[in-house]
C-alpha positions in Angstrom: 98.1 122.6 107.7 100.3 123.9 109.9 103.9 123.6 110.8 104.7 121.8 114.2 107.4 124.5 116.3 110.7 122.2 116.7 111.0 121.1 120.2 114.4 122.9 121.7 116.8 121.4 124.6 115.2 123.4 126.9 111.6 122.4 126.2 110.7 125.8 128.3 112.7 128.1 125.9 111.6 129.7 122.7 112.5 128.3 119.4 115.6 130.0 118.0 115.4 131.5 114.6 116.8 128.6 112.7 114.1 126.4 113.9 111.9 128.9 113.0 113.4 129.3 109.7 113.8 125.0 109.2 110.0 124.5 110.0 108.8 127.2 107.5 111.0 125.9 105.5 109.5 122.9 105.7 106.3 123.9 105.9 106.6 125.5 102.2 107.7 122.2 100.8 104.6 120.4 102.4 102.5 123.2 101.3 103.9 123.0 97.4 103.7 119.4 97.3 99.8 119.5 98.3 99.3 122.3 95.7 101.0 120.0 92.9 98.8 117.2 93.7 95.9 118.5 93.7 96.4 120.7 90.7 98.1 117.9 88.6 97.4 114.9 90.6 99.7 112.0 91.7 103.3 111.1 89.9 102.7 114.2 87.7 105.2 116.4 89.0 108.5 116.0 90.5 110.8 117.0 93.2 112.3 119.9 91.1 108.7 120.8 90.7 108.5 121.1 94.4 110.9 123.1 94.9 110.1 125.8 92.7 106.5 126.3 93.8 108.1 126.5 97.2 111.1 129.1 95.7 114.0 126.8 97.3 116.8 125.0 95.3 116.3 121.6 94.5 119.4 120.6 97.0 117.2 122.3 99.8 114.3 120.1 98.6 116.4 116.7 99.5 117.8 118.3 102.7 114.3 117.9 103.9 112.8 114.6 101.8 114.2 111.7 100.5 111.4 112.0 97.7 108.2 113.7 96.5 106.6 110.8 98.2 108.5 111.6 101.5 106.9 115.0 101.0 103.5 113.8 100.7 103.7 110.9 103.6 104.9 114.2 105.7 101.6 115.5 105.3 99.7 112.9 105.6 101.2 112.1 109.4 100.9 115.5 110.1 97.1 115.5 109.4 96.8 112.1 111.3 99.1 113.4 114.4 96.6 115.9 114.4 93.6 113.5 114.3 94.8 111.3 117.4 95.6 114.7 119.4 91.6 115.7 119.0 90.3 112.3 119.4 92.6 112.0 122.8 90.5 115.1 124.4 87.5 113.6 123.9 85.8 111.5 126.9 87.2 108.4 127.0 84.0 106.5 127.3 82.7 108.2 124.1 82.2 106.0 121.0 84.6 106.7 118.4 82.4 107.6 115.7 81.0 110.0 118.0 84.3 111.2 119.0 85.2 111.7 115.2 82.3 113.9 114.0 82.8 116.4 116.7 84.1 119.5 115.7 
């Protein structure tokens, strides 16, 4: 998955490094927290687990998520954002089901 780039007050300026630096940031907690599920499945690891597979403090961690489930939700809306975005370039008048097995 990738990281979405933070929007900035000027939507036609660049993001500034700390944006950068908070979405990667980010980006290595998601990326941790699928890691840790899929190696050890669900409610076997923990937010302190998190945060060392994503070599942050556990303080960072919570700066970014409530929970390890706040982690995971974050991935999962970030897949389905991503869904809607690909269904919404496809023909209006196309069937869903067609619209979802397109590539």
């Amino acid at each position: 998955m990738s990281a979405a780039i933070p929007i900035t007050a000027d939507p036609g300026a660049p993001p500034s490094r700390r944006e950068l630096n908070k979405a990667a940031t980010r980006q290595a907690i998601t990326d941790a927290a699928l890691g840790l599920l899929r190696a050890n499945g669900p409610g076997n690891f923990t937010a302190e687990d998190i945060a060392e597979a994503a070599g942050i403090s556990r303080r960072t961690f919570f700066n970014y998520f409530s929970s390890t489930d706040a982690a995971l939700a974050a991935i999962t809306h970030a897949f389905l954002d991503n869904a809607i975005q690909q269904l919404r370039l496809r023909p209006a008048d196309e069937p869903v089901l067609d619209s979802a097995r397109r590539p």
